[in-house]
N, C-alpha and C positions, 0 to 999 in steps of 0.2 A: 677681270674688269678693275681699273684703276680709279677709286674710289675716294673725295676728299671729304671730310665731314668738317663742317664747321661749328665749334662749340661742344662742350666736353663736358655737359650738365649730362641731367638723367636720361634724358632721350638723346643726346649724344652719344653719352656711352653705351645704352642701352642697343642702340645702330648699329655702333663701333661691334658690340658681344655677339651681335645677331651676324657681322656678315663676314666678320676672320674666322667663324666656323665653317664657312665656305670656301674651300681651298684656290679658288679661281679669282679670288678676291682679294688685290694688293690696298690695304687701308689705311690712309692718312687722317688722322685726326690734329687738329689745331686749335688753339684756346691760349689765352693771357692767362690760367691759373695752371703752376706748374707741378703744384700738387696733384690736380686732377689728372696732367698728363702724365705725371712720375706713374697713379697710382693704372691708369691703363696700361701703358709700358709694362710692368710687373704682370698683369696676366693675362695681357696676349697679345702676337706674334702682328706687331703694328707700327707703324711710325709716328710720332708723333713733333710738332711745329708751335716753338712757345713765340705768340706773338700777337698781333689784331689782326682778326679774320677780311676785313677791308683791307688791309695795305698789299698793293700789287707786290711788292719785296716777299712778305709772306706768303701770296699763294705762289709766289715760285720757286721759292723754298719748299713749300709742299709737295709739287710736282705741277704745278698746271698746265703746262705747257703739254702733255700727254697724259693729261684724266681723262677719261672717259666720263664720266659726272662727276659734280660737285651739289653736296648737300649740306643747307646752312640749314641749323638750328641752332643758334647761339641765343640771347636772353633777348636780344635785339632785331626787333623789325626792321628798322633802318639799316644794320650794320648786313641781314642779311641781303636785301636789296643790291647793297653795294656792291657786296660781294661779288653778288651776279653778275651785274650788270658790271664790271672788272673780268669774271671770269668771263664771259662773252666778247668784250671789245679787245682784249688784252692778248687773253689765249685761246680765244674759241670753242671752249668746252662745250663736248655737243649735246648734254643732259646737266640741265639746272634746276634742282627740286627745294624750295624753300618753304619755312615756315613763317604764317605771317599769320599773328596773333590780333591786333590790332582789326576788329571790323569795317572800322572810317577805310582801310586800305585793300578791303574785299564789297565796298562799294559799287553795284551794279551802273550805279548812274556816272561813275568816274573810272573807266573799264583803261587801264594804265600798264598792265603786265602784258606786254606784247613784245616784239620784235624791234618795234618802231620806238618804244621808250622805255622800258623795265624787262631787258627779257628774259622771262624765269618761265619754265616751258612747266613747272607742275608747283602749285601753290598748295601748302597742307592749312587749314584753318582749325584747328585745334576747338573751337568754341562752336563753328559751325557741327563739327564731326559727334560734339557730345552731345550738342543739341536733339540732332539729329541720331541718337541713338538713344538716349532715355523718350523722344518721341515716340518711337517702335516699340519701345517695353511700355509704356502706356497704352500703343495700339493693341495688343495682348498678352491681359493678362494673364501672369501665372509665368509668363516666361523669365527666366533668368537670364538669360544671351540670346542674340536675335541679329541675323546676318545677313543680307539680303545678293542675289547675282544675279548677274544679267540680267538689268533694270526689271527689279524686283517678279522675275519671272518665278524663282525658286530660291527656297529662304534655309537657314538654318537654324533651328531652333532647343535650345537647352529651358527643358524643365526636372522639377523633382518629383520624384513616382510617389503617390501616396496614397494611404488605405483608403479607398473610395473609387479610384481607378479602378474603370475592368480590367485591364491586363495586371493589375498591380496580383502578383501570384500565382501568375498564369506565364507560359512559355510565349515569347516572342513571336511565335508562329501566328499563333494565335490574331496578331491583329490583321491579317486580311481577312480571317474570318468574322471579326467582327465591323469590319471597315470597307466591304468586298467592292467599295467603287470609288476609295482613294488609295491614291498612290505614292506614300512615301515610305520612308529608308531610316530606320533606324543606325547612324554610321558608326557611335558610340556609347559606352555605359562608365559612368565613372560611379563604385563602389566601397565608399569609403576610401575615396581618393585614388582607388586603383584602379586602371585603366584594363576595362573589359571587352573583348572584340565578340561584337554582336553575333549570333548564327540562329537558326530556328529555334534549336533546343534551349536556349538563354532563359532561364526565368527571372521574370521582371521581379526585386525586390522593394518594399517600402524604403524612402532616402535614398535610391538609384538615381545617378545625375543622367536623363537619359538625353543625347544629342540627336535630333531627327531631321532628313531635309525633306522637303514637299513644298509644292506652289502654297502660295500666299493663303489661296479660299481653303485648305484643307487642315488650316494651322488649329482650328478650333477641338474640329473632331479627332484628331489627333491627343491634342492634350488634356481631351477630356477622356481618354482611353489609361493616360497614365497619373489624372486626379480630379476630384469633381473643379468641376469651372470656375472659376470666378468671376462677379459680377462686374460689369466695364465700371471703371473707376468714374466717378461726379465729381467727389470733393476733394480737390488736390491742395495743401504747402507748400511753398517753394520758402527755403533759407536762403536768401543771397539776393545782392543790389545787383552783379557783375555780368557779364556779358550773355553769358549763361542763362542765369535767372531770368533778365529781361527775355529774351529769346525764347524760353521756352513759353512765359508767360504769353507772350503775343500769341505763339502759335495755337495755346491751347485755351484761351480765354473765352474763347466764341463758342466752344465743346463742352465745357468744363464748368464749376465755381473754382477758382481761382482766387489762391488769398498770397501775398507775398511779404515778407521779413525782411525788413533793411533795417540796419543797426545805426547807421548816420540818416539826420533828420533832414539833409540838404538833398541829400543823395534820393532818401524817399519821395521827399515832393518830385521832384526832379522827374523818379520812374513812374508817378501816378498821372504827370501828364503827359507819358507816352502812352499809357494804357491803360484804355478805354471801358476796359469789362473786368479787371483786377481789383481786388481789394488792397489797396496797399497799407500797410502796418509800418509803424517805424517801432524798432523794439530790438530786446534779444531773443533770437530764438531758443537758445537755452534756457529761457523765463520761464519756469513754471506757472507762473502768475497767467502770464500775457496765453501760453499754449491754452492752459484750463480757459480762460475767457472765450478763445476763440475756439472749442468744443474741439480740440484736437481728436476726443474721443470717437470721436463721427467722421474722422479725415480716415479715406481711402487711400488715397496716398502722400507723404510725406516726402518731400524732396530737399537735400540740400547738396547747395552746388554754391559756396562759398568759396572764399581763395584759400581759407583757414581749415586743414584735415582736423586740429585737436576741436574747434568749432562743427563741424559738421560730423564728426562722432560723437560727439556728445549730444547736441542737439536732436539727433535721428535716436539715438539710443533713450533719450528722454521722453522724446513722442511717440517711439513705440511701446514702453514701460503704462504712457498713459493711456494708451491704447488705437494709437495708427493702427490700421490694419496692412499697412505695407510700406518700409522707407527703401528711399535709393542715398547714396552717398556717393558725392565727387570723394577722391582717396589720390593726392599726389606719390606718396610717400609709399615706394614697395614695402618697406616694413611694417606698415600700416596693416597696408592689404592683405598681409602675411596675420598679422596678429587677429585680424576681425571674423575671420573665415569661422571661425565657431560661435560667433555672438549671434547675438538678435535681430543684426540687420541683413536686411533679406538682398539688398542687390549692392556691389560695389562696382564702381566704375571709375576706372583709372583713364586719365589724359593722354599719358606717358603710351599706354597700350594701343589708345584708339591712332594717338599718333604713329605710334611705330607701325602700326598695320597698314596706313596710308603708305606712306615714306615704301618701307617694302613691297608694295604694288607698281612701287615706281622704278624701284631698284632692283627688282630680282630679274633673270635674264629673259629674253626674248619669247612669248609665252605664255606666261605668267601675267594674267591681267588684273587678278585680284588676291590680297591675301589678309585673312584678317586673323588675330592671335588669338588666341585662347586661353584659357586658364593659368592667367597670368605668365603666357611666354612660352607655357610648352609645350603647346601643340599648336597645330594651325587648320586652316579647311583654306581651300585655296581653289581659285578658276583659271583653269589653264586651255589654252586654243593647243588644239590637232592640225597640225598642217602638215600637205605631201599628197603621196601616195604610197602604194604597197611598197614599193623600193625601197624611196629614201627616205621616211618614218619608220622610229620604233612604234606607232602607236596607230597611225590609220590602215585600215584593215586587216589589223588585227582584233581576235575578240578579246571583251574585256577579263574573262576566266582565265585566258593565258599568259597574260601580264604577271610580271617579275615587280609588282607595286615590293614598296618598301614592309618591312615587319608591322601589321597591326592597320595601314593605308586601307581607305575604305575610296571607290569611288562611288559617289551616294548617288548623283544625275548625270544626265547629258542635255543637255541643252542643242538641238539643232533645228534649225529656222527657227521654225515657229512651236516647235513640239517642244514638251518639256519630257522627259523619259526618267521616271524613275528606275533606277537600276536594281531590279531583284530578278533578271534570269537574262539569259543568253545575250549578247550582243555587240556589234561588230563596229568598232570606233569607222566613221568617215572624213573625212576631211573639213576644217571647218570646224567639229564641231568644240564645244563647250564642256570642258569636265568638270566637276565638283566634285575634292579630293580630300575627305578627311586625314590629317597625319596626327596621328598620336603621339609624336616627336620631331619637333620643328629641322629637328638638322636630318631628316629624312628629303628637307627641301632639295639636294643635290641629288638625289638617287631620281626625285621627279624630273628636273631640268637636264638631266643626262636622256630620260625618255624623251624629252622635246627636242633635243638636238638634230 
């Protein structure tokens, strides 16, 4: 697949890394900074176009005249619009996947990305996507990552195993017997960062990252098999004026106490009269002063989701010192997220990630309808469609024990019609249906799309 990326920041490149590991993939990247592209050039096997992602001149220096998609992600909403809508009238690219940060431009009541006027056939919203994923780690707690497929029919869920759990000590086998009328899948164990392939005989250890899939109603009793529960969170913080902030604020204001941080006093009035049930604060959230005031020590959970990583590590590290009993942190910056993993704070969530997991559900080959990363980049769990028959499929009926999956691959469900099937014994893929595919090594992605062919 002939591949354009526009823009050559971190989720650029980050694109760019994830799909020149895929040998079927000829990738053009383009950008005005020629440092970024000198420093992609150097390690790995790609082309790259110094110039403005909008000038027709440039994308046919790219290739567009024979891409197969073009993917903007440059700093710019506008400039990716453009893009498109160039690469559409110009050269006819027949896959236009953009990022569009700006919510005034993900407007329901002004519906503009069509055929007839913008046509960009898959839009990534970045603000939406985070929104929408610290909502889910508030719907249960305890979990660290939380992944939802085929409209939330069957979920994926990462928690930490700890002494209080029944299984915590006990052999893996072990939880049907104490769970003998739910049905999920334990697809992975990460122990002390190394990655463990689940079987009967597995004993569950205290600090075990354990990855389990099972429908939505079954998420509780599960994670109370690998730590005592926690109680649903009441009292939340959010750090931040920005898209984010407001967003999650509205959603959870009606459920929730609800108190919000904004550092500019224009900006705060501004959020207090869009929402109705928040406490709004103008302040810093790294104030000690102002946290102790507002009894941070009684906040369940602590959120920051600022545009600022040295701001909202601080701030989270501050409120859990004074005693949050659980922070989330927005983290731009892989280095960051690299250095935090042993601190205090309990959930990080990167942009860059939620985006790249989008983008690749859109990009990877025919199949492949969802894919979302994992542990910052190196693994994935992914849904893939079965179609055919016994012929011309590697995959429909055949059984799933005979499968050549890649080193360490778990297929944890099947999804077909209306059934959700978790996979712990015998069975025979059909046409149609829905896998859910843990990889414990994301460039194991080609070994799957070779089964779908």
């Amino acid at each position: 697949m002939k591949i354009i990326i526009l823009g050559a920041g971190q989720t650029g490149s980050a694109l760019a890394e994830y799909l020149v590991t895929e040998k079927q993939n000829d990738v053009t990247v383009v950008d005005e900074d020629h440092d970024k592209l000198q420093s992609l050039q150097e390690r790995f096997d790609l082309q790259v176009i110094l110039g403005k992602s909008s000038y027709p001149q440039v994308l046919e220096s790219a290739g567009a005249e024979s891409a197969d998609m073009l993917v903007a992600v440059t700093s710019s909403d506008e400039i990716n619009m453009i893009a498109c809508q160039i690469a559409h009238v110009l050269f006819n690219i027949p896959q236009k996947v953009a990022r569009i940060r700006a919510p005034e431009y993900n407007d329901e009541d002004y519906p503009f990305f069509n055929k007839d006027c913008i046509p960009i056939d898959h839009i990534i919203a970045p603000e939406n996507l985070i929104t929408n994923h610290i909502s889910q780690l508030i719907q249960y707690p305890g979990a660290l990552q939380f992944a939802s497929f085929y409209d939330n029919r069957v979920c994926l869920v990462a928690v930490t195993a700890y002494y209080g759990g029944a299984l915590v000590g006990s052999e893996l086998s072990e939880l049907k017997e104490h769970l003998p009328h739910v049905e999920a899948r334990v697809v992975a164990i990460y122990r002390k960062n190394r990655f463990i392939r689940p079987i009967g005989s597995t004993l569950i250890e205290a600090g075990d990252m354990v990855y389990f899939i099972t429908p939505p109603v079954n998420i509780k009793a599960v994670t109370s098999e690998l730590q005592r529960l926690e109680k649903p969170y009441k009292r939340i913080i959010i750090s931040g004026g920005g898209g984010v902030a407001v967003a999650l604020a509205k959603r959870l204001e009606n459920d929730y106490q609800v108190k919000l941080i904004e550092r500019n006093a224009d900006r705060a009035e501004f959020i207090a009269e869009q929402l109705l049930n928040t406490t709004v604060l103008h302040g810093e959230s790294a104030d000690q002063e102002l946290l102790s005031q507002e009894q941070v020590e009684l906040t369940d959970l602590f959120i920051a989701v600022t545009s600022d990583d040295e701001s909202n590590i601080m701030s989270s590290m501050l409120a859990k010192r004074m005693g949050a009993k659980k922070v989330i942190v927005l983290i731009q910056r892989q280095a960051y997220l690299e250095l935090i993993n042993d601190s205090v704070i309990d959930i990080a969530i990167s942009p860059q990630h939620a985006t790249i997991s989008e983008l690749l559900s859109h990009v990877r080959q025919t199949g492949v309808v969802k894919v979302v990363s994992l542990r910052q980049g190196e693994s994935e769990i992914i849904e893939v469609v079965a179609n055919g028959n016994n012929e011309n499929s590697k995959l429909v009926g055949k059984n799933i024990n005979g499968l050549k999956l890649p080193s360490g691959a778990t297929i944890g469900a099947v999804v077909r019609g209306e059934d959700v099937i978790i996979v712990n014994t015998d069975l025979t893929i059909e046409d149609n249906d829905h896998l859910i595919i843990f990889l414990p090594e994301r460039k194991a992605i080609s070994d799957i799309e070779r089964l779908l062919q």
